[in-house]
N, C-alpha and C positions, 0 to 999 in steps of 0.2 A: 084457833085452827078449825077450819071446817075437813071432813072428811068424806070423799068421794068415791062408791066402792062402784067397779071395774069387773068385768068379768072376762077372764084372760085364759084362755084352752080350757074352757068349764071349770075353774078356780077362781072364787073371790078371792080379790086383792084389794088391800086399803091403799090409796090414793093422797096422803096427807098434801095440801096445798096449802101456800102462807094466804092468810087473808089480806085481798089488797094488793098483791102483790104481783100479779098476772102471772102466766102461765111458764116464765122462762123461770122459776124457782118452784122447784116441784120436789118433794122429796116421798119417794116410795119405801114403803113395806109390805110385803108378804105376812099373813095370818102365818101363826107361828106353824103349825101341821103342813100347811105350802112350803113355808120355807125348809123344815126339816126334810121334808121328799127330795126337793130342788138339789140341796145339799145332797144326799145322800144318791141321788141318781146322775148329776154332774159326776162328781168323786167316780164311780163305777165305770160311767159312761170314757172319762178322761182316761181312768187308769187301761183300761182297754184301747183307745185310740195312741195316748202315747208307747205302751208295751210295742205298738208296732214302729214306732218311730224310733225307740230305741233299739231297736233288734238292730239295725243296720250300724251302729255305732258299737254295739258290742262285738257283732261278726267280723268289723274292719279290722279290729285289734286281732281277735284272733283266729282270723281263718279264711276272709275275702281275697286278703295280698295272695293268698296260695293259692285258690280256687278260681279266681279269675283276673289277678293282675301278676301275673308269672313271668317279671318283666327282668329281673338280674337274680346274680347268685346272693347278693347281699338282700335277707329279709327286710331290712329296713324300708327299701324303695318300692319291694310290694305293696308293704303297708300301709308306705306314702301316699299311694296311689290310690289304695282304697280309701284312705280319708279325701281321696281330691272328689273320689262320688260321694263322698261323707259330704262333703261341700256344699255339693251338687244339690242338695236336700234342700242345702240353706239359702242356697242364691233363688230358687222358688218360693222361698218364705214370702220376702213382697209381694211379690207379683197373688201369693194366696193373700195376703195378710190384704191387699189392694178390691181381689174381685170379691170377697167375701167380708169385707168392711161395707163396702156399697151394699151387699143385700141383708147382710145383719143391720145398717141401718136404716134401710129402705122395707124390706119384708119381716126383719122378726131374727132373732139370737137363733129361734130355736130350730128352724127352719136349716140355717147355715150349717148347725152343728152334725146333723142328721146326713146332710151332703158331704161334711168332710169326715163322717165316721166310715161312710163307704169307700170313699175315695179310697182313704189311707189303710183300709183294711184288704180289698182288693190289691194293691199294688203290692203289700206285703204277702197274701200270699203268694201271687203270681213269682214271687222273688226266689219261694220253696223251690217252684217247678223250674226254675232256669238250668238250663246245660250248664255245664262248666267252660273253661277257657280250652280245657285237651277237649273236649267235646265239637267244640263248635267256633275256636278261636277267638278273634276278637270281638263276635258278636254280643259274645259273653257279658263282656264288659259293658257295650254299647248298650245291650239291653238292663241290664243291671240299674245301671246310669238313668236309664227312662223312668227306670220305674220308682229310682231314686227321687228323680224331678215331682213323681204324681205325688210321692209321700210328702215332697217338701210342698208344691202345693195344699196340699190339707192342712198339712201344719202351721202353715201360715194365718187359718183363718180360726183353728183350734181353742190355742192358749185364750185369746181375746174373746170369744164366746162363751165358754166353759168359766171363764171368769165373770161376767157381766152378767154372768146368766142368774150366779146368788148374788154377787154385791148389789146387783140395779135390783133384788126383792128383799136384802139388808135394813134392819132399820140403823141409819147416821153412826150409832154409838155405837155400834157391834160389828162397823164393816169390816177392820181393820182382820177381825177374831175368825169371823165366819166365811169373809173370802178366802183365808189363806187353808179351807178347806180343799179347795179347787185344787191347788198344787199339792197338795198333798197326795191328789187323786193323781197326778202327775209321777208324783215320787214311789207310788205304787206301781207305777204301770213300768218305770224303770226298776224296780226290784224284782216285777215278774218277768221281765227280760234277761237279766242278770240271771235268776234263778232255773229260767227254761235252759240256758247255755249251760248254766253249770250242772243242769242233769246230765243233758245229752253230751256233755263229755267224759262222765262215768262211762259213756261204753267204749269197746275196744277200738283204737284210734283208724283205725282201717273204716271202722264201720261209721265214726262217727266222721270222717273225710268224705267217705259216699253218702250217708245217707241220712246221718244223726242231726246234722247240723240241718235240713231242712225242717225237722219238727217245729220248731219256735215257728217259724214265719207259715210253713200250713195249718198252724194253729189257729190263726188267725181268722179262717171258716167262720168257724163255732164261734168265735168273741165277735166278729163283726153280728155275726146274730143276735149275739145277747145283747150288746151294746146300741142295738138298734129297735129295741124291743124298750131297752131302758128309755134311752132319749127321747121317744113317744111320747113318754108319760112323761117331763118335762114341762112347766107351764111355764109360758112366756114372761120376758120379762115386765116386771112391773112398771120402769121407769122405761122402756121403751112403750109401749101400750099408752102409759100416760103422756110420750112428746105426740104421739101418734093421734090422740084425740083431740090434742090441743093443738093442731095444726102446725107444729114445729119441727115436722119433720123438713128435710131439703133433698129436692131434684138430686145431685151430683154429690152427696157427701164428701166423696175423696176429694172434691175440688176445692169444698168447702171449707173442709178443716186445711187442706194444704194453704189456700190463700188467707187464712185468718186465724188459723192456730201455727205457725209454724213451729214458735217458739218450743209449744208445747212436745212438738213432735221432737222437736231436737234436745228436749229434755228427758223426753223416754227411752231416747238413744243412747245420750251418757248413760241414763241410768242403767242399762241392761249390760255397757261394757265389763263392768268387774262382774255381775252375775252370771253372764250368758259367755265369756270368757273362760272363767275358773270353772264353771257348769263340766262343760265339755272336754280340757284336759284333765280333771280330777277323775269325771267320767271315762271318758274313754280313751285319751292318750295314758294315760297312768296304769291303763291293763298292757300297753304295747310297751310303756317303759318298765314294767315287770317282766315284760317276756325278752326285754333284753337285757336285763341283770339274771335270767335266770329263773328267778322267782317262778312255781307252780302257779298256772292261772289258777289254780281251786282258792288258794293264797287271798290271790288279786282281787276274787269277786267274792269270795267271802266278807274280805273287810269292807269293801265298797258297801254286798248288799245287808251287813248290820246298820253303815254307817248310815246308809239311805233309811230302813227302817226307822231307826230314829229320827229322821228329819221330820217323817208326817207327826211328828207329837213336837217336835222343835217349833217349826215352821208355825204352828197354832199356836204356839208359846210369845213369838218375835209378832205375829200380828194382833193377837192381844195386848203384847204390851205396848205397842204402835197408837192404841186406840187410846192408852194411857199418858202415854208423854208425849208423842208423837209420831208421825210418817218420816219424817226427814231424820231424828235423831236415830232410830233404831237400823235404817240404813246406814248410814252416815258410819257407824257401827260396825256393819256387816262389811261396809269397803274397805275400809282404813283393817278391818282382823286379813280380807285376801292379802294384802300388803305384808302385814305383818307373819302371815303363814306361807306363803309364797317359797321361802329356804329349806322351816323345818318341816313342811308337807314332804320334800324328794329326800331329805337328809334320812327323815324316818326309815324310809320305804328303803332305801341304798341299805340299810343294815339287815334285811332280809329275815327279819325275824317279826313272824305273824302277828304276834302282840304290839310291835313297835308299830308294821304296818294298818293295822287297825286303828291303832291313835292315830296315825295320820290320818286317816279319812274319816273318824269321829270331827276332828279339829277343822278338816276343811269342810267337809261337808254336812255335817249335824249343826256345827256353831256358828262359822263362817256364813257359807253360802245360804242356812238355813235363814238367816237375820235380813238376808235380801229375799228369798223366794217367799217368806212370809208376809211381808209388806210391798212387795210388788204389786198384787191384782188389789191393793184399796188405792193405793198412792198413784198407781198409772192410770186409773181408772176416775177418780174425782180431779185431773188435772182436765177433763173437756167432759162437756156438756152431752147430753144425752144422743141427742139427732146426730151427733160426729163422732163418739165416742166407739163404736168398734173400728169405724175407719182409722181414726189417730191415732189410737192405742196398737193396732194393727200394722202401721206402714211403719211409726214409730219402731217399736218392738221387733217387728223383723227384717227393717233394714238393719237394726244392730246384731241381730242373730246372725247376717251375713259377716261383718265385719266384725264382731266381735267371739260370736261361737261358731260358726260355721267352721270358718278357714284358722282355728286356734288347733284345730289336734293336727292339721295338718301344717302350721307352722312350728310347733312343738317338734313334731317326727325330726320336721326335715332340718330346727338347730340342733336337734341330738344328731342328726345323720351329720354334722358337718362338722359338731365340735366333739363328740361323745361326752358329752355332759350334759347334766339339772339344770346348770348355772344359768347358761341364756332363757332358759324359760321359766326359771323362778324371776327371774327380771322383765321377762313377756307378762308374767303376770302380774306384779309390782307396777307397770305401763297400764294396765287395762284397771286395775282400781285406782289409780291416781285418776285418771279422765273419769271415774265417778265420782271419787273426792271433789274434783274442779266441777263438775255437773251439780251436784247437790251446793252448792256454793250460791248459786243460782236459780233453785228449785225452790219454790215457797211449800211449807208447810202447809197440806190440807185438809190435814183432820178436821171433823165438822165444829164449829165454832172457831176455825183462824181464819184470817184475813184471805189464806188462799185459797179457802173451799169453795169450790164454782156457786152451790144454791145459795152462799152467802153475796154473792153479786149483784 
């Protein structure tokens, strides 16, 4: 192995290429001090970008349906409605995951992320300052909904940069361990949401109706600065920089990867159905299916935000052992458990008793869903090649955020508005891990040394 050192946002980076073997087999790493920043300022950077993207799923549950979708006496169809802007988020996801595929594979990871840290930061606060629906009627909503769309744009191009950004400076044997840093930074920035709601409804409910419930989202000032202070210092990716010198980059990525990876795209898609499914009801239809058993939200996001705490040390747990046996086993795993917890997840939560509620969301979310979010960003990410890789893993990934998490709390609401029961959507969920059971079926194994790892091509 000869080695080619690279200077990348004023960071050496090692360049390891096979001898012989021309440029389309290239395997990068980060000097260990690069890659410890990288990590630890993604992580930051992420949990600040998502804290805003999560705000609007935690307020659908418990407080949009009234403040701006005040559409019957029955709460339930408020609420519905705010998960239909919940939606709204996700059906922008392509259309981000699309325009910011092409310039993270054309201009740079680092570049992208910095544009959707404002995007998503501005639209959330802008969301603080909106009138209500008594205020200003239906605009309320209409604008709500816009601003919903700008966040789902960002988000779209998000997850897949904030990921690629440590795995493509990873060295091979540690991807598995060190990406699933990324979401963890993810799994933060939804605990800081949780946790911002759950103050401001400590004050008196009068006050938190007018004016409490805006803190979270004009919070978001101050972190859009930080977070854009951090991503600065971010140095580009290592395996992008090296397609980039070796002439491998292409004109049209998204065109590229669509006419000659498809498979792959349509393999990122099963795979996100059981995660990005169970994601989002566990998340945030499970705080509105507590508010109609009754159950205190303090209850609700309690359990959630222990259960999430625990996932950023889970999640590093499922991607190291990923590096050990596998990408496809340790998935493989995580789908077949939503399956299997899909009954006792609602069963728990019906007996209204804090302790029980809590093992449910240890159960789905610490072990379950943690076993996918952990081997996510190595496995969707070594399935395409460097020059298409934010685009595929991109259009991939958040076409299934639309189909598979987007429109899930708001199919969830509206079988409980129809049957008053768990039962259809513990089998909504049971439907969305079986098509990643049937996905992974299909999916090769890419840990570095199997037959499906792209640089062994």
């Amino acid at each position: 192995m000869s080695a080619e050192k690279v200077l990348t946002g004023g960071v050496d980076v090692d360049v390891d290429v096979a001898a012989g073997a021309g440029p389309d087999i290239a395997v990068a790493g980060a000097q260990p001090a690069t890659l410890r920043r990288t990590i630890l300022t993604s992580i930051v950077g992420q949990a600040l970008e998502w804290y805003d993207f999560f705000l609007y799923g935690t307020a659908s549950a418990l407080i949009f349906g009234k403040l701006f979708f005040p559409l019957a006496s029955d709460p339930l169809v408020g609420t519905l409605a705010a998960f239909g802007g919940f939606a709204v988020g996700f059906v922008a996801r392509p259309l981000g995951g699309v325009i910011c595929g092409h310039l993270g594979d054309r201009y740079g990871r680092k570049l992208v992320l910095i544009l959707t840290l404002v995007l998503m930061g501005v639209a959330t606060a802008a969301m603080g300052l909106l009138p209500t629906y008594q205020q200003i009627g239906i605009w309320a909503p209409i604008l709500l909904v816009a601003l919903r769309f700008l966040q789902g744009l960002a988000a779209g191009g998000e997850w897949s940069g904030s990921i690629l950004i440590i795995s493509e400076n990873a060295p091979p044997a540690r991807r598995g361990f060190l990406s699933a840093w990324s979401p963890s930074g993810a799994t933060l920035g939804f605990v800081l949401s949780a946790l911002a709601f759950w103050l401001v409804q400590k004050l008196p409910q009068d006050d938190f109706l007018e004016w409490g419930w805006r803190v979270p989202f004009l919070a978001s000032v101050l972190l859009v600065w930080v977070g854009y202070y951090i991503r600065r210092r971010i140095p580009e990716s290592a395996d992008f920089v090296a397609a980039k010198r070796a002439g491998r980059q292409v004109r049209l990525p998204v065109l590229e990867v669509l006419s000659k990876h498809p498979l792959q795209i349509l393999m990122v898609l099963g795979l996100r159905m059981a995660e990005g499914g169970g994601s989002y009801i566990f998340f945030a239809f499970s705080l509105a299916y507590g508010a109609y058993l009754g159950i205190p939200a303090h209850v609700m996001l309690e359990g959630l935000t222990i259960s999430m705490v625990i996932v950023t040390g889970s999640a590093l747990f499922f991607g190291h052992l990923s590096d050990r046996i596998g990408r496809r086993t340790v998935y493989m795993a995580g789908a077949w458990g939503l399956m299997l917890v899909a009954f006792p997840f609602f069963w728990l939560i019906e007996t209204k008793e804090p302790s029980l509620v809590l093992l449910a969301y240890v159960l789905a979310d610490s072990v379950v869903l943690a076993a996918m979010v952990g081997v996510q960003p190595s496995y969707m990410a070594e399935l395409f090649k460097a020059e298409v890789r934010y685009s595929g893993m991109g259009i991939g990934r958040e076409l299934s955020s639309v189909i598979g998490g987007g429109i899930a709390p708001m199919v969830a609401t509206g079988l409980l508005a129809r049957y008053h029961s768990s039962t259809p959507v513990s089998l909504y969920l049971i439907v969305m891990g079986g098509i990643t059971v049937f996905t992974l079926l299909f999916t090769p194994e890419t840990k570095p040394g199997s037959l499906g790892y792209p640089a062994d091509k």
